[in-house]
Residue frames as qw, qx, qy, qz and C-alpha x, y, z in Angstrom:
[[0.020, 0.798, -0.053, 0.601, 0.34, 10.80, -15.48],
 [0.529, 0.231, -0.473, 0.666, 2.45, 11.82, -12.48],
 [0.294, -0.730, 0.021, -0.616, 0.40, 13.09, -9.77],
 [0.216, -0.381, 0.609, -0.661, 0.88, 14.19, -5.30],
 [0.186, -0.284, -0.928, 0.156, -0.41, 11.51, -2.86],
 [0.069, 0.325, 0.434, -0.837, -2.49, 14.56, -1.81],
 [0.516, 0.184, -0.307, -0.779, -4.18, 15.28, -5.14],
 [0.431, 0.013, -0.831, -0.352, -4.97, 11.31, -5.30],
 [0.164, -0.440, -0.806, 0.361, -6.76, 11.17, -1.85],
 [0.249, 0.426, 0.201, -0.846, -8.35, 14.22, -2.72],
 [0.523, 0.118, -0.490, -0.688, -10.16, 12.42, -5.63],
 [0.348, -0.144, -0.918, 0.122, -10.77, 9.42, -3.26],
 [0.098, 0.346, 0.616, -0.701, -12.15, 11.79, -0.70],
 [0.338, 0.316, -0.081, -0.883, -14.50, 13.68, -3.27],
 [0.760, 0.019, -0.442, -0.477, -15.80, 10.05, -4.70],
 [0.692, -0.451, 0.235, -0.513, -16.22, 8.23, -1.20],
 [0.921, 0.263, -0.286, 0.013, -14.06, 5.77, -2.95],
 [0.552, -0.764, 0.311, 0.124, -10.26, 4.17, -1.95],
 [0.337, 0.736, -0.576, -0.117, -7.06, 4.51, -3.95],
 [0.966, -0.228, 0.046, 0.112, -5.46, 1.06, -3.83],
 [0.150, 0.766, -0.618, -0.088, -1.56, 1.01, -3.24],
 [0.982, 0.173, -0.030, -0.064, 0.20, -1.75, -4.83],
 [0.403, -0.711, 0.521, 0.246, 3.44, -2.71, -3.66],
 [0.864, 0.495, 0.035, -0.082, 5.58, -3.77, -6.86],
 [0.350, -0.786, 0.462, 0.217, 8.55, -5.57, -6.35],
 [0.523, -0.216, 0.644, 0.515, 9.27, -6.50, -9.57],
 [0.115, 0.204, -0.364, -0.901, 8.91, -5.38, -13.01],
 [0.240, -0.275, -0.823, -0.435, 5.66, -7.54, -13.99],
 [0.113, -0.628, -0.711, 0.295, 4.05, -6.09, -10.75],
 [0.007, -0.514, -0.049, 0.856, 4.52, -3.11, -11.47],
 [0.071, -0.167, 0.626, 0.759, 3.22, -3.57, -15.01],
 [0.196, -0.414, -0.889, 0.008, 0.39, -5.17, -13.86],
 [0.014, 0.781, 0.396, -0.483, -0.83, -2.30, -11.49],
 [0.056, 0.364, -0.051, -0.928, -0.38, 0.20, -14.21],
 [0.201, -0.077, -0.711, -0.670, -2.00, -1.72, -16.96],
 [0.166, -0.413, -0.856, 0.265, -4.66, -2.66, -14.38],
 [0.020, -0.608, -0.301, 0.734, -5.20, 1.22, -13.89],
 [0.073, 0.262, -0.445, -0.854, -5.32, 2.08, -17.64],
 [0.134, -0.159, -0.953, -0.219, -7.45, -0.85, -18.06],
 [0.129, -0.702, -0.669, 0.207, -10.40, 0.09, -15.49],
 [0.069, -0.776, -0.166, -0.604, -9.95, 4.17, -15.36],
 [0.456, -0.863, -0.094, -0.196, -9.38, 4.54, -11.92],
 [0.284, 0.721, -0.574, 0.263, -6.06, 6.00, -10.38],
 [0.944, -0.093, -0.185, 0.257, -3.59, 3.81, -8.70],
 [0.232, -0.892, 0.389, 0.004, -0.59, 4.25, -6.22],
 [0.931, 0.078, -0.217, 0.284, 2.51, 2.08, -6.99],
 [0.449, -0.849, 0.232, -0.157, 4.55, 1.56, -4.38],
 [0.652, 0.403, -0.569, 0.296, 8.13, 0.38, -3.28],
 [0.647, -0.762, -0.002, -0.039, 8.82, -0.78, 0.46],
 [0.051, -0.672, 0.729, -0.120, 12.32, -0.20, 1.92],
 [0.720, -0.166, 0.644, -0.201, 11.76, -3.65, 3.41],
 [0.662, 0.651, 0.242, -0.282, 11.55, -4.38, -0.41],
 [0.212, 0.887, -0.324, -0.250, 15.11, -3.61, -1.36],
 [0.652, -0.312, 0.691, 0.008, 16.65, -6.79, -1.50],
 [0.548, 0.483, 0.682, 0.037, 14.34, -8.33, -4.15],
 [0.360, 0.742, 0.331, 0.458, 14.12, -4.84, -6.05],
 [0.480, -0.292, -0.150, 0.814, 16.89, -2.62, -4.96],
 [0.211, 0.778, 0.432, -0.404, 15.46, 1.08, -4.93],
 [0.012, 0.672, -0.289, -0.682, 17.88, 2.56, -7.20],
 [0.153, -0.258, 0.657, 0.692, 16.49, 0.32, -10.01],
 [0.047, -0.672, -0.736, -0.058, 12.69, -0.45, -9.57],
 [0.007, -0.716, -0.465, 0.520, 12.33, 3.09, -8.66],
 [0.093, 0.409, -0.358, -0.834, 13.15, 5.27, -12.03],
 [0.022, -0.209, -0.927, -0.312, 11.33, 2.50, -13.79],
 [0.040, 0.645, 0.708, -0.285, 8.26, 2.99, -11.32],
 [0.032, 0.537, 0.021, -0.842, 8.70, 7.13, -12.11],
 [0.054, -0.137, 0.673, 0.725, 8.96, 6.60, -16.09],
 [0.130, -0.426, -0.840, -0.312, 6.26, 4.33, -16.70],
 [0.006, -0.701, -0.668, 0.250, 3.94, 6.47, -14.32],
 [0.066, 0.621, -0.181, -0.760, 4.83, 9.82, -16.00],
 [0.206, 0.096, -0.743, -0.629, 4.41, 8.00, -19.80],
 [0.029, -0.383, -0.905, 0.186, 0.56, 6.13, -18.05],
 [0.205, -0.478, -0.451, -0.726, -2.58, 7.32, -19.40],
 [0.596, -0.571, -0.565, 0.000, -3.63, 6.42, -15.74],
 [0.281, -0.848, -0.027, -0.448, -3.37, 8.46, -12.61],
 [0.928, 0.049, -0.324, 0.178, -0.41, 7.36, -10.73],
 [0.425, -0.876, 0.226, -0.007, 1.13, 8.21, -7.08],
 [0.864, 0.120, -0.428, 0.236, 4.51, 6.59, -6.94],
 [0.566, -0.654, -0.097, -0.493, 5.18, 5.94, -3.95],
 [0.364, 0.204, -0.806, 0.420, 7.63, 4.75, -0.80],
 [0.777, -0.479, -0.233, -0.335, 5.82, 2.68, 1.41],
 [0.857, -0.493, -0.118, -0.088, 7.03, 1.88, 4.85],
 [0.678, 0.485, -0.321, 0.451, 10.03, 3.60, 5.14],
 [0.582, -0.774, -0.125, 0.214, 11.95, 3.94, 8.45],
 [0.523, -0.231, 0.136, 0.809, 15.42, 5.81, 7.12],
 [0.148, 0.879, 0.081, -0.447, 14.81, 9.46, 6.62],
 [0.017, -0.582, 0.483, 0.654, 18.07, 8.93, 3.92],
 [0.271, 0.323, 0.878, 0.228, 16.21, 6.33, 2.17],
 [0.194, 0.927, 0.271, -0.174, 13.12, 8.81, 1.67],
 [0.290, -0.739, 0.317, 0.520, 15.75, 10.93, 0.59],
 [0.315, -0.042, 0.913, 0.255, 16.83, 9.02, -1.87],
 [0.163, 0.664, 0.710, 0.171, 12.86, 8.19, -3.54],
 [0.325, 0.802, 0.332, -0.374, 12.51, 12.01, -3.60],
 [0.013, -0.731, 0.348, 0.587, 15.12, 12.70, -5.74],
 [0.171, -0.043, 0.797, 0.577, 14.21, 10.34, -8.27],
 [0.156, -0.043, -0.593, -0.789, 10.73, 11.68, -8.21],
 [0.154, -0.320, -0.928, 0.115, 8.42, 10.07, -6.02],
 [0.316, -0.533, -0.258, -0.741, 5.09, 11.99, -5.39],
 [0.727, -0.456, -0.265, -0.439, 4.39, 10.23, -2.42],
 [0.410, 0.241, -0.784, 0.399, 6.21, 8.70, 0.74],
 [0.719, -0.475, -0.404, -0.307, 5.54, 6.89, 3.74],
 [0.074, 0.449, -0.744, 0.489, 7.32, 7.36, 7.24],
 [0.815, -0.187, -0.535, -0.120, 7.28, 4.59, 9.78],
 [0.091, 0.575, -0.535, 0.613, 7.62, 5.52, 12.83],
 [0.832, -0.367, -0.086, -0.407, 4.92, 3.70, 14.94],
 [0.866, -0.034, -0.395, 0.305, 7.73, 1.08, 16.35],
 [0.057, 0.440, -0.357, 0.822, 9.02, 4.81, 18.47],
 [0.269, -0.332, -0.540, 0.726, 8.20, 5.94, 21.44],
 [0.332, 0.759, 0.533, 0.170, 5.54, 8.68, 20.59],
 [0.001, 0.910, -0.211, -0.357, 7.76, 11.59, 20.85],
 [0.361, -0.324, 0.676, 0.554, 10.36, 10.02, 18.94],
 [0.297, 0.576, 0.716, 0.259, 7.64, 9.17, 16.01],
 [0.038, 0.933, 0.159, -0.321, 6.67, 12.91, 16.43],
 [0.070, -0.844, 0.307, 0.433, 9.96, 14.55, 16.00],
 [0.438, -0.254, 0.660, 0.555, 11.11, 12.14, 13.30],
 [0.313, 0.689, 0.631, -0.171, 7.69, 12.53, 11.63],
 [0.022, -0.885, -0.109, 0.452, 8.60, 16.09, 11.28],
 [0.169, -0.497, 0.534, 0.663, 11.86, 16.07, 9.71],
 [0.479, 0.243, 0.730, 0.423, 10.26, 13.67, 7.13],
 [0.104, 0.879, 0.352, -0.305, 7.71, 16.76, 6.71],
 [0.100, 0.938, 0.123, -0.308, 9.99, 18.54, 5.96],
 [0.245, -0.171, 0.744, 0.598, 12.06, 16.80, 3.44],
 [0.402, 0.495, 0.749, 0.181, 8.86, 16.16, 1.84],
 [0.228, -0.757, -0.083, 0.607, 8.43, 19.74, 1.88],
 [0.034, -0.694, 0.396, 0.600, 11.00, 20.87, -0.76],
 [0.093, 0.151, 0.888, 0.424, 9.49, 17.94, -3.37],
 [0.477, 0.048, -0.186, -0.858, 5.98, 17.43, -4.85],
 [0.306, 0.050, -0.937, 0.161, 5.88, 14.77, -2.42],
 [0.618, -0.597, -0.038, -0.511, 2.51, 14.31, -0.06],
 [0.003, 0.298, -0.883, 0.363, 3.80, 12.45, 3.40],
 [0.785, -0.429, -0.360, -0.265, 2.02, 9.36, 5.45],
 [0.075, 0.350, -0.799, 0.483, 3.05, 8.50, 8.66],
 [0.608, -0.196, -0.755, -0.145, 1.68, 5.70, 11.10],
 [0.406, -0.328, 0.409, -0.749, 0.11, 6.20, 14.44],
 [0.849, -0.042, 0.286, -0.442, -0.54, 3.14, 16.49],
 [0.139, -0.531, 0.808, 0.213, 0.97, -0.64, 15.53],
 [0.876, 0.127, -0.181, -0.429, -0.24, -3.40, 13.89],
 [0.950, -0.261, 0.161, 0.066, 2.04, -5.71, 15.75],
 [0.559, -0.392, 0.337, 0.648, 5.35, -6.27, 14.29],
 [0.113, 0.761, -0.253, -0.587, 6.87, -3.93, 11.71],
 [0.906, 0.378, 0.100, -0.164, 6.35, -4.73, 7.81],
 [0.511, 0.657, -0.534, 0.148, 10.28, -4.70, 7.09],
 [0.329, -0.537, 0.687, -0.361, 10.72, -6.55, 9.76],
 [0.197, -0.111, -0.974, -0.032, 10.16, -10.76, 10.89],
 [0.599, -0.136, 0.049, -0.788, 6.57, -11.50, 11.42],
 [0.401, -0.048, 0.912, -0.064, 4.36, -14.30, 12.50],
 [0.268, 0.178, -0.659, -0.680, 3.26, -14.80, 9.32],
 [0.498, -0.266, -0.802, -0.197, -0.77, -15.76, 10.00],
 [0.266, -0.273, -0.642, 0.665, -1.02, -14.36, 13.45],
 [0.102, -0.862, -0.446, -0.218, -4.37, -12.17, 14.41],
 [0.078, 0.774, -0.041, 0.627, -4.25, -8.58, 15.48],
 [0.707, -0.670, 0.100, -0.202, -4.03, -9.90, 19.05],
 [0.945, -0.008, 0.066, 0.320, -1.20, -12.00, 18.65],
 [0.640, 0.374, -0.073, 0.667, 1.10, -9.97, 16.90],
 [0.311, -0.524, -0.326, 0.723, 0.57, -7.24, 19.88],
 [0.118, 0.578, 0.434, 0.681, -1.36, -4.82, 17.63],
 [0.101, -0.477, -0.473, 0.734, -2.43, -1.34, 19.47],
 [0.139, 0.666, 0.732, 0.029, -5.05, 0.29, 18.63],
 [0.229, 0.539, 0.073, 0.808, -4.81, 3.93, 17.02],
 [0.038, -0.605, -0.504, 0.615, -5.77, 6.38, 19.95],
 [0.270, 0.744, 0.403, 0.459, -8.06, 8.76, 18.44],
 [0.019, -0.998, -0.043, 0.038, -7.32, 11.71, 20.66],
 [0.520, -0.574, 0.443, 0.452, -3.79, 11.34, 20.23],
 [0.465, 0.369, 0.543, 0.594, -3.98, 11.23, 16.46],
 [0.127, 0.969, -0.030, 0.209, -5.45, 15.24, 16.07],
 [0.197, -0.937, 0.161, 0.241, -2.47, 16.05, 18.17],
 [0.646, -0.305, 0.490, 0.500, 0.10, 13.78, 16.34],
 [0.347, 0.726, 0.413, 0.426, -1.46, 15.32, 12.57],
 [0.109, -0.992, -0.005, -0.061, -1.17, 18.84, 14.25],
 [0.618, -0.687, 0.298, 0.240, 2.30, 17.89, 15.37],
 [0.650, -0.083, 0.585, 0.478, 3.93, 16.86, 12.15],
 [0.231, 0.649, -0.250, -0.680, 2.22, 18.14, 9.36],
 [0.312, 0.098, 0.914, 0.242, 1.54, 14.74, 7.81],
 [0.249, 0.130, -0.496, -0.822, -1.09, 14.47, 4.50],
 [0.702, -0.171, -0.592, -0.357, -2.32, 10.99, 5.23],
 [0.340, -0.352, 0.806, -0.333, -2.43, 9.04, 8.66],
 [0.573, 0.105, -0.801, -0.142, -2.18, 5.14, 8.70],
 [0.723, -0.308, 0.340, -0.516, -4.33, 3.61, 11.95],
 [0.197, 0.158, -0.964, 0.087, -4.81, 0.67, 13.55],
 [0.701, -0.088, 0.189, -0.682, -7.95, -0.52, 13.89],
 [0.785, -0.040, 0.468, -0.404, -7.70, -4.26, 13.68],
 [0.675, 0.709, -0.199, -0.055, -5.46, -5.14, 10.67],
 [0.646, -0.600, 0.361, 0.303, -2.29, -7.08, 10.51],
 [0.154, 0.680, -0.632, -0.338, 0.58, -7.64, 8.03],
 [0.039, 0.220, -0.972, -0.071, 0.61, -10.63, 6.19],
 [0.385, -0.267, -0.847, -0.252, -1.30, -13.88, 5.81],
 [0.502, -0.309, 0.340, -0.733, -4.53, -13.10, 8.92],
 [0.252, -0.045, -0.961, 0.103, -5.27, -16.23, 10.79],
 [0.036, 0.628, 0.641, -0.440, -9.08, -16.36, 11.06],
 [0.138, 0.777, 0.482, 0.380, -11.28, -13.77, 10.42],
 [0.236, 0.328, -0.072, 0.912, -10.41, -10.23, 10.82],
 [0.349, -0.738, -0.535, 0.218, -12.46, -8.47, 13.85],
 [0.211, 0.277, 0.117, 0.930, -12.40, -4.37, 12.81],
 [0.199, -0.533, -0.566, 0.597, -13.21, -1.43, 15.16],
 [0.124, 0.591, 0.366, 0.708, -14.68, 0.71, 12.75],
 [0.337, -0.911, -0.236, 0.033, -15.90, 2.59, 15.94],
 [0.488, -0.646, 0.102, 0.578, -12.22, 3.35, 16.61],
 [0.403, 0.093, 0.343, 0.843, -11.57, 4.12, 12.85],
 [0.101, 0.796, 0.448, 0.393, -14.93, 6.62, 13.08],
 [0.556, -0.736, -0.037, 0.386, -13.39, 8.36, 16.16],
 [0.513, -0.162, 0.329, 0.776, -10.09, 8.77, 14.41],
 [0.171, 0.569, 0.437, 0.675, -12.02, 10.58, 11.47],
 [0.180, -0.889, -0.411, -0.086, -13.74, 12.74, 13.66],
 [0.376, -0.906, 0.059, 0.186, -11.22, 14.10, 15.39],
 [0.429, -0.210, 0.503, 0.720, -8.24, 13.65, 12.32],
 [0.757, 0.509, 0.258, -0.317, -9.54, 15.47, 9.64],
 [0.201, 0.515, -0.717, -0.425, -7.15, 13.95, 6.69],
 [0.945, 0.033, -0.207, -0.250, -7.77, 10.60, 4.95],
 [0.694, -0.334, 0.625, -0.126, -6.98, 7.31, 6.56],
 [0.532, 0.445, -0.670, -0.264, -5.19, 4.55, 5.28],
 [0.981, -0.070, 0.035, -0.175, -5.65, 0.85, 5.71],
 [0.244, 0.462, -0.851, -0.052, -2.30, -1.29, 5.93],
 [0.057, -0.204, 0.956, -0.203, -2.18, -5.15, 6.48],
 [0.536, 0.093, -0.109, -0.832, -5.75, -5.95, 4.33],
 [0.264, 0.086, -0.935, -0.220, -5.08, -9.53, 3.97],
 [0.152, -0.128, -0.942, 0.270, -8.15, -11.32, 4.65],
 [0.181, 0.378, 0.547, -0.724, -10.93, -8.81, 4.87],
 [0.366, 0.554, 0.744, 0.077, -14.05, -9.25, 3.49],
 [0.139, 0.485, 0.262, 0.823, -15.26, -6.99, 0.40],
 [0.190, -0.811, -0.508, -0.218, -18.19, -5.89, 2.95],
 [0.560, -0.717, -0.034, 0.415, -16.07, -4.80, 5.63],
 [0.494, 0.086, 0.253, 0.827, -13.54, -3.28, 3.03],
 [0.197, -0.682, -0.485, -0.511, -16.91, -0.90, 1.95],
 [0.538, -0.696, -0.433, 0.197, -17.10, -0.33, 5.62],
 [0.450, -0.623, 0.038, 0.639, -13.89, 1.09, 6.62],
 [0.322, 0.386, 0.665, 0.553, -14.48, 2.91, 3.31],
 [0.200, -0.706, -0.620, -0.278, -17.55, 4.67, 4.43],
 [0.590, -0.722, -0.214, 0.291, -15.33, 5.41, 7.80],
 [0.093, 0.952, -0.235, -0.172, -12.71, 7.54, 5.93],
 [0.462, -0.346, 0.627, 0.523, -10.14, 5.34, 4.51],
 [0.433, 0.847, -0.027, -0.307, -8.95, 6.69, 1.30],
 [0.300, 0.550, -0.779, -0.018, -5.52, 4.20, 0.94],
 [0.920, -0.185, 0.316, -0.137, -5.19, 0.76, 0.96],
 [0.100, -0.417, 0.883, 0.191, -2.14, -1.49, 0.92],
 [0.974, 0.089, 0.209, -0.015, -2.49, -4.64, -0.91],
 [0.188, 0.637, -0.735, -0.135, 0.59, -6.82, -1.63],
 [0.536, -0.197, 0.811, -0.125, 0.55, -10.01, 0.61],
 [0.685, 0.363, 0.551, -0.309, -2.46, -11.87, -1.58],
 [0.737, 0.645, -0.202, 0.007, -1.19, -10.93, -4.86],
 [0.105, 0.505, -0.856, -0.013, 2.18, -11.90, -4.15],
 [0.574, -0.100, 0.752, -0.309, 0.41, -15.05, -3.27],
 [0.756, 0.596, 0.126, -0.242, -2.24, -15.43, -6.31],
 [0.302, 0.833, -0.454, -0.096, 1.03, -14.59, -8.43],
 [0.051, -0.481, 0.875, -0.028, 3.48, -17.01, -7.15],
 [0.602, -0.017, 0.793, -0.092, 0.71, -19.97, -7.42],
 [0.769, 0.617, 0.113, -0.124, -0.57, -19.42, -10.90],
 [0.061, 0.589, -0.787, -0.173, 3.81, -19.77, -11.44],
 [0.399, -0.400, 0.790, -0.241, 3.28, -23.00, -10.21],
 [0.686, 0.323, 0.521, -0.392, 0.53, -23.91, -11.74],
 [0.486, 0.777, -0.329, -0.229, 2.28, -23.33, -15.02],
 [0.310, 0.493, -0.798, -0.156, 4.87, -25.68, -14.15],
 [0.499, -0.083, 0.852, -0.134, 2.49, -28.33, -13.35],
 [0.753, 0.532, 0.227, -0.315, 0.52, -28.08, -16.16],
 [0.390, 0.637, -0.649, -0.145, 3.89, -28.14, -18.63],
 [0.010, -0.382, 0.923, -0.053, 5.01, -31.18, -16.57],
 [0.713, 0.275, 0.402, -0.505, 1.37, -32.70, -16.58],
 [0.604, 0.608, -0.068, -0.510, 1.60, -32.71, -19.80],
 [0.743, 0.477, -0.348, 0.316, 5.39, -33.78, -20.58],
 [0.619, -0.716, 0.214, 0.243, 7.22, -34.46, -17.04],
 [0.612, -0.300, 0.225, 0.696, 10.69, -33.47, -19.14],
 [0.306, 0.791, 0.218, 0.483, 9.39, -30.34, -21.00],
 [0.422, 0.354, 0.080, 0.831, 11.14, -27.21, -20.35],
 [0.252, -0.855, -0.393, 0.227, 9.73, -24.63, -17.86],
 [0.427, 0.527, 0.037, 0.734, 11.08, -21.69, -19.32],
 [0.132, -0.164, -0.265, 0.941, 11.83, -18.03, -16.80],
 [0.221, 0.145, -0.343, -0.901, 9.75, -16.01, -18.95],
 [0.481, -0.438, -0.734, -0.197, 6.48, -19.02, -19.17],
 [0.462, -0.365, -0.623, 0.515, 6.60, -18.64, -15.17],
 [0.188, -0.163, -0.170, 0.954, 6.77, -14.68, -15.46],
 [0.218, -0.318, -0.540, -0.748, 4.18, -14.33, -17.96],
 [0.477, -0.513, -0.712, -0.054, 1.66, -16.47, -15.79],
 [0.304, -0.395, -0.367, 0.785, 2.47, -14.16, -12.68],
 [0.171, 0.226, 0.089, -0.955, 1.78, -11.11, -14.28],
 [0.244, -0.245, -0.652, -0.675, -1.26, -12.34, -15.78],
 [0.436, -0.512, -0.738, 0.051, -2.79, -13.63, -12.81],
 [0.266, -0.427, -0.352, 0.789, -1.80, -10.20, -10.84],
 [0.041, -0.056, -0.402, -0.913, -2.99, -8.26, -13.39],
 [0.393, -0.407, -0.672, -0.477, -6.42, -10.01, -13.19],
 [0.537, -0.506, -0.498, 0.455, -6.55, -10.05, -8.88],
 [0.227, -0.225, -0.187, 0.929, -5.54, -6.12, -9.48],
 [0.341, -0.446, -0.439, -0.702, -8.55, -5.30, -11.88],
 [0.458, -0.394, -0.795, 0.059, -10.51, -7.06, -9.01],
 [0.451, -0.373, -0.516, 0.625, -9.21, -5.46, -6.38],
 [0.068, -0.006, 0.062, 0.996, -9.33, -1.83, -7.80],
 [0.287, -0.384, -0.552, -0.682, -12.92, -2.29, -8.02],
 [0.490, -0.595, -0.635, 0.048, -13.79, -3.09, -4.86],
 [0.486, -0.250, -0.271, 0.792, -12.04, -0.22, -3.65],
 [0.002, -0.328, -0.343, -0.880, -14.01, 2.01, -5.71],
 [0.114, 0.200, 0.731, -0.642, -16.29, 1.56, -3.43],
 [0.334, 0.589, 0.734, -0.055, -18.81, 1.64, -6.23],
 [0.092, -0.780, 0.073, 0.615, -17.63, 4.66, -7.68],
 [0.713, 0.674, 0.097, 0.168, -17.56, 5.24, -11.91],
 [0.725, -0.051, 0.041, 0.685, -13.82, 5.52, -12.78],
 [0.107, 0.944, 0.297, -0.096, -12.46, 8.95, -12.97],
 [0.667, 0.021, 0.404, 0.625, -9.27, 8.19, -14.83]]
């Protein structure tokens, strides 16, 4: 079922729990995070990044993403994640999306504001809920990154919290993404979260918070910033990761076996989505934050 990013963080917010978005740039992720969601009961955003379009160009992963979540027994935002062209968005609503994400955090903060706005109000004339991003997590996900670099490195800033009520009040946004200690990509080391700055933000935003750039943090601390009002989480990095070694592992075990057997597409693809599939059950639980599905 087809439902608003608003109605799905409003069942996150009412079971203390967090919605997991799954970027799916290809057809076996995406199959994965729905069957994952039918599988456990509990809803699920599937997302597309702009940054994304190469690999899975929007005009064909994205009807796909609509169908299948409009034919899913499961609960299902679909969703544009990290998008920094207002005609892109543009684009994802008119095939349907429920959900969208503006990126603006890489502005100036008036410029983030006033582009913020317009997205508003494209979202507006859909049955679309907006995010937008306040604050940086270092370099930008559609961008080059140091792939491994801590929240210091990559020049992360740190959400201000009084500057989030006015930048919600200023746009008209649904969700706000923070920074509180999170990067993009592989995290080098252990993750070091300001849950003081994400309790601030809550206090003085009320809307739910979203996590980007999870790689690497611990279930406890997931539970944490949980507790503190996040109600979205990205995950991508780690399953693309899980995913692309259990390929591998497939063609050592074929060549293990018989170093001139055959490694078929479709052997390689299978493994992938199996192994994402299993890493998404996983994941969707911990987000629940201990919550009973409510599929």
């Amino acid at each position: 079922m087809l439902v608003n990013l608003r109605d799905i963080c409003a069942i996150a917010e009412q079971n203390n729990m967090a919605i997991g978005s799954f970027n799916a740039p290809s057809f076996e992720a995406v199959r994965a995070t729905l069957d994952a969601a039918e599988q456990t009961g509990y809803p699920v955003i599937l997302s597309h990044a702009e940054g994304h379009d190469p690999m899975a160009p929007l005009d064909k992963i994205g009807p796909t993403m609509v169908a299948l979540a409009e034919r899913s027994s499961a609960l299902v935002c679909v969703h544009l994640d990290h998008c920094e062209n207002l005609s892109y968005m543009r684009r994802a609503l008119e095939m349907g999306f429920t959900g969208a994400m503006f990126d603006g955090s890489y502005l100036p903060y008036d410029e983030n504001v006033a582009n913020s706005q317009r997205a508003a109000d494209m979202c507006a004339n859909y049955d679309c809920g907006l995010e937008c991003e306040l604050g940086s997590m270092g370099a930008r996900e559609a961008g080059a990154r140091d792939e491994g670099g801590t929240a210091e490195e990559s020049g992360a800033i740190y959400t201000d919290p009084d500057q989030a009520a006015d930048f919600i009040e200023s746009t008209g946004l649904d969700i706000l993404a923070c920074s509180f200690g999170t990067v993009h990509g592989i995290y080098k080391g252990e993750p070091h979260l300001s849950f003081d700055v994400l309790r601030e933000i809550r206090e003085r935003a009320n809307v739910p918070l979203v996590m980007h750039g999870g790689s690497g943090v611990s279930d406890e601390d997931y539970h944490k910033a949980i507790d503190a009002g996040i109600r979205k989480i990205n995950y991508f990095t780690y399953g693309s990761k899980f995913a692309g070694e259990a390929a591998q592992e497939c063609i050592a075990k074929k060549r293990a076996a018989n170093p001139d057997a055959l490694v078929y597409w479709h052997d390689m693809t299978m493994s992938a989505y199996e192994r994402y599939l299993e890493v998404t059950i996983e994941t969707m639980k911990v987000f629940a934050n201990g919550a009973k599905p409510v599929a």
